[in-house]
C-alpha positions as CSV (number, residue, x, y, z in Angstrom):
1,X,-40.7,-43.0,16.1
2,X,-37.2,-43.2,14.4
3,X,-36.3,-46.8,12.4
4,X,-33.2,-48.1,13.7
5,X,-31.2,-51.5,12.9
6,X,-33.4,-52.5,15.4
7,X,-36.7,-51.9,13.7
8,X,-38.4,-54.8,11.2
9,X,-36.9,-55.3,7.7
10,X,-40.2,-55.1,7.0
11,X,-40.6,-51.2,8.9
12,X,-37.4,-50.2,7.1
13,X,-38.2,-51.3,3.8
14,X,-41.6,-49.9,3.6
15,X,-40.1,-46.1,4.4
16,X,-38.3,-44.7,1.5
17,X,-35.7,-42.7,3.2
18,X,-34.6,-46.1,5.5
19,X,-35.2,-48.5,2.3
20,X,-33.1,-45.8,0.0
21,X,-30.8,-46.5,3.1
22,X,-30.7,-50.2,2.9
23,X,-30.3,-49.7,-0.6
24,X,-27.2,-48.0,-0.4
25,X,-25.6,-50.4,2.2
26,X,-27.1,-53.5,0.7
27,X,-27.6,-53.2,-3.0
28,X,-30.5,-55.0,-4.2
29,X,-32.0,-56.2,-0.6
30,X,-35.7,-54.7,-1.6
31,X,-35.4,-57.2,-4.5
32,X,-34.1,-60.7,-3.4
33,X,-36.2,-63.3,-3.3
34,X,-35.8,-64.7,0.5
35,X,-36.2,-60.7,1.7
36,X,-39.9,-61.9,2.1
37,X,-39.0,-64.3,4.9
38,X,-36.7,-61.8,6.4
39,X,-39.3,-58.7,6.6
40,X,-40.4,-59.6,10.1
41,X,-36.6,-60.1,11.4
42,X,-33.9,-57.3,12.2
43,X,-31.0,-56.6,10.4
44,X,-29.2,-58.0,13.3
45,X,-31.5,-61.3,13.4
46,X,-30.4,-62.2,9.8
47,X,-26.6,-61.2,9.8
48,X,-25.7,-64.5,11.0
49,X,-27.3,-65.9,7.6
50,X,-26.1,-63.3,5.4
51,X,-22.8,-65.2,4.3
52,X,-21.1,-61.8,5.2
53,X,-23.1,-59.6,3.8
54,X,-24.5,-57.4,6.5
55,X,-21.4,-57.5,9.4
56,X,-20.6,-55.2,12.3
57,X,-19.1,-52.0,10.3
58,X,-22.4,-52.5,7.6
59,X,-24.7,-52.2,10.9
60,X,-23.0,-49.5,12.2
61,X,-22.9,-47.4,9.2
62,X,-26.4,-48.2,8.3
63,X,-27.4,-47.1,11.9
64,X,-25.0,-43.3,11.5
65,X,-27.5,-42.7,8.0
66,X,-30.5,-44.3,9.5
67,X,-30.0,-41.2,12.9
68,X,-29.3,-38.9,10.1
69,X,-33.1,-39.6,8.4
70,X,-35.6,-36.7,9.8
């Protein structure tokens, strides 16, 4: 089954073709320190609390590399 923006933090983050993906969108969301409270949410569950950080166009591109992943 494909990870999608849809799919747990926690699912995408243990896959290291979707975390190198996060990585690259988010810089250093493997590492913070609340990321252990977010790991059972969606991307799109904890946008709202990201102070901007992950918005439409970051969910969208994420998405486009996350289809790209075989």
């Amino acid at each position: 089954m494909a990870l999608t923006i849809s799919s747990t933090i926690g699912e995408l983050l243990a896959d290291p073709k979707t975390k190198a993906v996060l990585e690259k969108h988010l810089p250093g969301i493997s590492t913070m320190p609340q990321i252990g409270m977010a790991k059972g949410m969606t991307l799109k569950a904890i946008a709202p609390f990201s102070q901007g950080m992950i918005n439409d166009a970051k969910l969208k591109a994420i998405e486009e590399d996350l289809k790209q992943i075989k």
